[in-house]
C-alpha angles and dihedrals in degrees: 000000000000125000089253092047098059116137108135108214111244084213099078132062110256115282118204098272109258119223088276101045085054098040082056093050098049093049085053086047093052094048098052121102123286087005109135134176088267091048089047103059090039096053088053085057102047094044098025089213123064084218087061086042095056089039085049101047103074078073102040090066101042089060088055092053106269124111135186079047102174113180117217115302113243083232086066086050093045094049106047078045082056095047093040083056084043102053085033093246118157121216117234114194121204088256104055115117086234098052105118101272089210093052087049095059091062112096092227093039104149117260095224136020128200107218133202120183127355120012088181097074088065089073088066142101098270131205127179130211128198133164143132125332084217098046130168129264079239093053098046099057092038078059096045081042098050097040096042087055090039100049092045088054091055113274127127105224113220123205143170090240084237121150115268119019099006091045091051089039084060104036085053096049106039084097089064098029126281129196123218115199098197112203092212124046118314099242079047114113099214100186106032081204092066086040072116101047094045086057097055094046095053091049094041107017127020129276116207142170139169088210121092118256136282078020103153107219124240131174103285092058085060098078092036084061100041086059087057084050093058099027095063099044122077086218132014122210112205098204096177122007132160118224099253099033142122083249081067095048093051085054103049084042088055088053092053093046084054090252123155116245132215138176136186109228121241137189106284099236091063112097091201085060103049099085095052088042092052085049099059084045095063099040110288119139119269106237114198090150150004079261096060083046081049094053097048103052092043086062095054097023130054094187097053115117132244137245109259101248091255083080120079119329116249138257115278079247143005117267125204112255109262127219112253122249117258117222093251083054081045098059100048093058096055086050089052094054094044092060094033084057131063138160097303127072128259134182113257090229089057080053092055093045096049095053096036093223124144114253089244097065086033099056103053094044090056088044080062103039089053090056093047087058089234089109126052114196115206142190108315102021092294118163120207132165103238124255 
């Protein structure tokens, strides 16, 4: 008997369910109303089978106020099993030994993912990369850039297959593996602009969603998808994000999953760049390069791969990772430039000697301070307050 072929016969007494049988029945659990991901698990403890759970859940919901309480029909299962075998999608169920490690650690890690094109990317160093639909020329090419570099050192770049950064980020990276977590169904085209670029991810990269199939998708699924980007990713990298914007949820979602967070710096009078410039602000990583992106995970991760040596060439000689600042460390440098600097110029070297700061904590704090508009840089490299 296969998973799509389940239909117990009422002839014969009960049998103990065979994997199946309970793979069938928890997929009927999760798709019955009001059931979410924390229900759901709750409900597995309580009853130990997802079969005694369905037969337990009528109740269940009675004795929380509502009545005429009907769970999902088997004829909805049957059918999103028909259309998966239809579209060619595989199942992959929370305790399979390829579901994505890091995505199973979460507390609210799906129970089960449909999956289009290549599992075996999942077993790979992931990254993912956000930013803006209506993203810069600039942007764009910083995402086909970053992705390009990152997927050739190893990393599988992860994207929510939206139009602009996350669109360029997958088009750049389909030649090294790139992974698309769709919002709506995963035989679902959303948007109908990147129908192209699906196809080719699903022939040459990997399509997934937690959602049934043939769900069109509609604004509620976004941040549940957002939560599976970053979720899956051991870092994720915001290229252009408005300050109010999803790119920013997938980011604070990355935080509270104990992600690390990156974000490539813009001009400060571009909206699209606000969200990654507040970011950095407040302790994310400056990305200039894959290499930046490099650095940063070998610190945190021992696993994570290297540039090829074509990248950029290394440092005379090797220096010791360095913790990084804290905000509260953070805002006390800029302080102490601000009060170091005044109308007049000074060499930035006359700075670093000064406050006898290394020029890796110095540069990136200036870096901060310039967007902000709080420190002018001048011919020659010359830093003034403004007047």
């Amino acid at each position: 008997m296969t998973f799509e072929d389940h239909n117990p016969s009422s002839t014969h007494p009960p049998l103990p369910p065979t994997p199946e049988d309970e793979r069938f029945a928890r997929l009927r659990l999760l798709r019955s109303r009001r059931v979410g991901i924390s229900t759901y698990k709750r409900l597995l403890i309580e009853h130990g089978t997802a079969q005694n759970a369905l037969a337990a859940l009528p109740e269940v919901a009675r004795a929380a106020g509502v009545s005429g309480y009907e769970i999902c029909p088997e004829g909805v299962v049957r059918a999103e099993l028909r259309a998966a075998h239809a579209a060619g999608a595989q199942l992959l169920h929370v305790d399979h030994p390829n579901y994505p490690p890091a995505l199973a650690e979460l507390d609210d890690a799906p129970p089960f993912l449909w999956l289009l094109g290549d599992p075996a990317l999942l077993n790979r160093p992931m990254v993912a990369m956000v930013g803006a639909r209506n993203a810069s020329s600039l942007g764009t090419r910083m995402a086909r850039t970053l992705a390009k570099e990152l997927g050739e050192a190893g990393f599988t770049i992860v994207s929510g297959l939206a139009r602009g950064i996350d669109a360029a980020a997958h088009l750049a990276a389909l030649p090294t593996g790139t992974v698309a977590v769709q919002a709506g169904g995963v035989d679902i085209m959303y948007p109908a602009e990147n129908t192209g670029l699906a196809e080719d991810i699903a022939t040459h990269g990997l399509r997934l969603s937690e959602q049934p199939m043939g769900l069109q998708p509609t604004a509620r699924h976004f941040p549940k998808r957002n939560r599976i980007i970053s979720g899956l990713a051991r870092a994720t990298i915001v290229v252009e994000a408005a300050a109010k914007s999803g790119s920013l949820i997938t980011a604070r979602d990355a935080l509270d999953q104990g992600r690390d967070v990156l974000a490539v710096p813009g001009h400060p009078f571009d909206a699209r760049a606000a969200g990654g410039n507040m970011l950095i602000r407040d302790g994310a990583t400056l990305v200039r390069n894959a290499a930046d992106v490099i650095e940063a995970l070998s610190d945190l991760h021992e696993d994570a791969p290297q540039l090829p040596l074509v990248a950029e060439p290394p440092a005379p000689a090797p220096k010791p990772a360095k913790p990084r600042r804290t905000l509260r460390e953070t805002a006390s440098l800029h302080l102490s430039i601000l009060q170091r600097l005044g109308p007049s110029p000074v060499a930035e070297d006359q700075l670093i000697r000064d406050l006898e700061v290394p020029t890796a904590a110095l540069t990136p704090a200036l870096v901060e301070l310039e967007m902000d508009g709080k420190v002018m840089r001048s011919a020659g490299g010359l830093l003034s307050r403004p007047s």
